[in-house]
N, C-alpha and C positions, 0 to 999 in steps of 0.2 A: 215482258221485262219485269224484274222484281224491285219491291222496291228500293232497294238498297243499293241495286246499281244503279237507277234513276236519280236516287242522292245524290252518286259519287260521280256520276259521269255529267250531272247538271247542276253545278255549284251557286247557279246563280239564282236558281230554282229555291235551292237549300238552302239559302241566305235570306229568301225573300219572304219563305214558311216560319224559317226561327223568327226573323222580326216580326209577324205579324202576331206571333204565338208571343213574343216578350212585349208586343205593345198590348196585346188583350190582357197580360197579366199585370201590367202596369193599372190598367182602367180598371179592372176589377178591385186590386187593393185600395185605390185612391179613391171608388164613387163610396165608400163606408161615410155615412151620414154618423159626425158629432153633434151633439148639444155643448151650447158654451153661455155661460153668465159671469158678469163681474159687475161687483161691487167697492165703491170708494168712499173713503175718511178725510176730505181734504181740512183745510184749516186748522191743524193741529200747530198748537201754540204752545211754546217754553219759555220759560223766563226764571232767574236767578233772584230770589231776594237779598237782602243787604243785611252785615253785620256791622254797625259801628258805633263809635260809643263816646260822649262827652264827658270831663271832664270840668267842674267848676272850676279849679284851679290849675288848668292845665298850663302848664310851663312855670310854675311857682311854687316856694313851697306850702305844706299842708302844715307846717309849726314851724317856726323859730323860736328857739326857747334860748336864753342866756340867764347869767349868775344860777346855775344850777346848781345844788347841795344833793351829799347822800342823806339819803329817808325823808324827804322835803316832798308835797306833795307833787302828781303830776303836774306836768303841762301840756294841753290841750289842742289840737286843731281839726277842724272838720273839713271834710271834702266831698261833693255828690258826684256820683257817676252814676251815668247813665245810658242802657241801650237806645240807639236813637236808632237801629236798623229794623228791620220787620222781620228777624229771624232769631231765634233763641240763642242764646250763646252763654258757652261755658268760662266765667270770669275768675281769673286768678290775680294774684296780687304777689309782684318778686321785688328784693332790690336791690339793685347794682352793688358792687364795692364798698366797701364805709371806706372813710378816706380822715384818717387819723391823727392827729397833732402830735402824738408822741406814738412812736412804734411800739416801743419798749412796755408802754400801759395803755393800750386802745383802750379810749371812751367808750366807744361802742358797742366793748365787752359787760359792759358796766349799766349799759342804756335800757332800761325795763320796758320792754313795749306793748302794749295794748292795741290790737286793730279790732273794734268793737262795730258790724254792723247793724246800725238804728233802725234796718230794715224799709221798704220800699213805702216810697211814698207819692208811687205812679198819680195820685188821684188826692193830694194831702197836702198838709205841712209836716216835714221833717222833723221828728222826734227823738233825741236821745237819752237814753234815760228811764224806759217805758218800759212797759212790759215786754215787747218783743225785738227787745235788742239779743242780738248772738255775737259772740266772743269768738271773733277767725282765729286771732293769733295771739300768743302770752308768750314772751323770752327775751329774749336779750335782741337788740339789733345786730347783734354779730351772728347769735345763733339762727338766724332765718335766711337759713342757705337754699332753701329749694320755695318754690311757689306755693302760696296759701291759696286752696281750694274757696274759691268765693259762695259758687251753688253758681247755676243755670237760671239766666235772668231773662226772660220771652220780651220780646220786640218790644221799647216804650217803658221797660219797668225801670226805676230812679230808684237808685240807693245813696245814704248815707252812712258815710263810716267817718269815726271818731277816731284818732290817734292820742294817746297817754302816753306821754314817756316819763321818765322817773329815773334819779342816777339815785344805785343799788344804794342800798345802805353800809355795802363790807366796803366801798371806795374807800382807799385811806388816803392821804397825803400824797402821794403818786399822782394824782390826779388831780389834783386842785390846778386850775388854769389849762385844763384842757380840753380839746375841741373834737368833731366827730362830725362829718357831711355824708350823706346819704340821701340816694335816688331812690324812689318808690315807682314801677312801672306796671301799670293795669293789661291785663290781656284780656282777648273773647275768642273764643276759637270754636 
């Protein structure tokens, strides 16, 4: 008998050959010996530091000036801010609305301002006056429409800035008995 009609005429024969032949090829692919190593980093820790920042006179103002004249000199008020967070931050200085007595002659077109930083006094006493004062902003309180660049002040650094205002000298008669409210608002970002 050949074998092929031994196959054919004994199915159970031929059934029982292919399994034995598909379980030997099974053990042969699966005894392949791997090597394996692993390595771990456990404790890995994150945390956010903090930006925030005090103000001396926060919720008050930094001057109240009345009986003001054109070409009379300024008047004055000082205010410290402070990074109080552990992270550097970039401080600007904007402010709200002026809010006017008469529409027709805003004061605050009129209002000469000086924001003069006395520079940090993280580790000091506050000094204005000195040699390393810097001049943020010079113009009118009208014309400070967009935010003054302060500088980037690192975790704990204390600045003082100085306000001068001054009613211009061209003020004529229009303006006598008029008034001008204005918010100042610090950011850190």
């Amino acid at each position: 008998m050949s074998r092929l009609h031994v196959l054919v005429h004994r199915p159970r024969r031929t059934l029982a050959a292919l399994a034995t032949a598909l379980v030997a090829v099974g053990i042969t692919a699966a005894s392949g010996a791997d090597f394996t190593a692993t390595s771990a980093n456990p404790g890995n820790t994150f945390a956010t530091g903090t930006l925030t920042m005090s103000n001396s006179d926060a919720g008050a103002a930094i001057l109240t000036a009345g009986g003001m004249k054109p070409g009379a000199p300024a008047s004055t008020g000082q205010v410290d801010i402070a990074n109080t967070g552990s992270l550097s931050g970039a401080f600007t200085l904007s402010r709200g609305t002026p809010v006017d007595s008469d529409g027709s002659n805003p004061l605050s077109g009129k209002l000469n301002l000086v924001v003069v930083d006395c520079g940090d006094f993280s580790s000091g006493t506050p000094v204005c006056g000195d040699g390393d004062d810097v001049t943020k902003y010079t113009g009118t309180v009208a014309a400070m429409t967009s935010a003054v660049a302060l500088g980037s002040y690192a975790g704990g650094a204390k600045h003082r800035y100085e306000f001068r205002v001054a009613v211009d000298s061209s003020a004529g008669n229009a303006y006598q008995g008029a008034s001008s409210e204005v918010e100042f608002t610090w950011n850190a970002a």
